[in-house]
N, C-alpha and C positions, 0 to 999 in steps of 0.2 A: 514514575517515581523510581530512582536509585535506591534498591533495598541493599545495603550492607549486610543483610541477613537473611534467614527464610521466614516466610510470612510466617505472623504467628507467634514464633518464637523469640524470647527476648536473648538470647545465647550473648550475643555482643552487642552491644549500644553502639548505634554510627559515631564516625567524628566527621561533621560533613555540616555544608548548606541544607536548610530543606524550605521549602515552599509547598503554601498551602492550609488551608484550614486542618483537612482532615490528614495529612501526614504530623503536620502538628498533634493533634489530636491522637494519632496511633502511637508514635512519640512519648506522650505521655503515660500512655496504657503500657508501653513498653518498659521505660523508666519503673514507674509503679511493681511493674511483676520481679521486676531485674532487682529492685530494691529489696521486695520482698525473699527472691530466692536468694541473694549475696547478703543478706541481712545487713544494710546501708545503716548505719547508726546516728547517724543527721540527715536530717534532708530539711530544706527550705523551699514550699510555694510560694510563690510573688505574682501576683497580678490587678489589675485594679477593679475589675470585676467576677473573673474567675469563669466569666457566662459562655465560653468557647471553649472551656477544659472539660472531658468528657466524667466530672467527678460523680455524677449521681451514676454511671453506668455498673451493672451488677461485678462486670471483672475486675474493674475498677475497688469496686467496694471489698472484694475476695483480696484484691492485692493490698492494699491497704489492712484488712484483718490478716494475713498472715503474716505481714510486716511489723507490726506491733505486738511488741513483748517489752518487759522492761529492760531499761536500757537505753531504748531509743528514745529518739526527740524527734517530733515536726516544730517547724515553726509555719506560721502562715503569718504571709504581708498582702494586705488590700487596700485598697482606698473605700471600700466598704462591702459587706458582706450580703447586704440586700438578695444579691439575683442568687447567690448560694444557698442562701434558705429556698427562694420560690424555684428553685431548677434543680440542686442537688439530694434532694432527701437522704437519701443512702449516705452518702458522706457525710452530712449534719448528725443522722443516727451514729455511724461510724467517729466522727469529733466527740459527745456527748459521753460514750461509751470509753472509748481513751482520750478523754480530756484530761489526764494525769501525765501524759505526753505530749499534749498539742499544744502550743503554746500561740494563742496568735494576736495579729495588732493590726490597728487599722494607722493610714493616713489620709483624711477625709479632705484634708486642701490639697491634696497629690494634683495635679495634671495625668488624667488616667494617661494620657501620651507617656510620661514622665516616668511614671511606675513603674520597674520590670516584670516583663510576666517573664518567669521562667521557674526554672529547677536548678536547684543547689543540692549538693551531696560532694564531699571527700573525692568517690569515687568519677561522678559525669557531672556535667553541666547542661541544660538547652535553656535559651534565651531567644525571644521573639524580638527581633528589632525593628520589626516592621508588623505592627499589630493591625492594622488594615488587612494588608495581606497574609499574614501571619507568614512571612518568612523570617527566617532567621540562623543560629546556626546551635550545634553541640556539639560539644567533644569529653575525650577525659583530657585534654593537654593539662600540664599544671597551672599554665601561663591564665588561659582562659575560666581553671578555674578556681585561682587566686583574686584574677580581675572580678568575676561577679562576685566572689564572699564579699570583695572589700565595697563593689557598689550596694549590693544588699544589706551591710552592717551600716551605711551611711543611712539609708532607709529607714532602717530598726531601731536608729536613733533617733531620728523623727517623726517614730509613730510614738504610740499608744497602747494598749491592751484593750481588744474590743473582740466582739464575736463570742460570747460568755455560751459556755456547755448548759449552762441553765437558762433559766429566768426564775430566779427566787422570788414570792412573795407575788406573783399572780396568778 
């Protein structure tokens, strides 16, 4: 793996290819912290299951609460939230808790192919274009990430509001 950084630390987010589940995966642990210490004021998850994103992991959940104050906004895009309940707990706890911020939608006739898994924010982008292999690439270019808001807002127009912080009434 080509680290553009030192292990660990999220100081600069690559602009680069990466390949692989668990660089993917570091990737996001990274984004999440960097979010949190630059205080990102949007970010958008997109994937169709979310089941290879490391979201129930404790640093994960720490980056996430210190990210969240008001102000901010997540959004979350799925084709459905199923494997996030049975594999993220932390994160579900963490949605519930600022669900005054989270905003999310499902697209349940998606082609999970079809769906982006990625990351939106102002400041970086990553996007999996090959979800098999989870390669794909990130940058902060503006090009690259103008091009995902406006595929992501295509999306968001054809969801729905799903993945509810409660369940009222049972």
């Amino acid at each position: 793996m080509n680290d553009d950084k030192p292990s660990g630390s999220p100081a600069a987010l690559p602009s680069r290819r990466f390949e692989g589940r668990e660089e993917f995966r570091q990737l996001v642990r990274d984004a999440l912290a960097t979010a949190a210490r630059d205080g990102w004021h949007e970010i958008i998850l997109s994937d169709a299951s979310f089941d290879e994103w490391p979201l129930g992991e404790r640093a994960v959940a720490d980056s996430l609460q210190a990210w969240a104050r008001g102000g901010r906004s997540m959004v979350l895009l799925a084709r459905q939230y199923d494997r996030v309940v049975r594999q993220h707990a932390r994160f579900v706890q963490w949605r519930v808790t600022w669900s005054h911020i989270v905003t999310a939608h499902v697209c349940p006739s998606a082609d999970p192919l079809d769906l982006p898994s990625a990351i939106w924010s102002p400041a970086w982008v990553l996007e999996r274009r090959d979800i098999e292999h989870s390669n794909g690439f990130c940058g902060s270019e503006p090009e690259r990430r103008v091009a995902l808001r406006e595929t992501l807002n295509e999306w968001l127009r054809k969801s729905t509001p799903g993945f509810a912080a409660s369940t009222l009434g049972l």
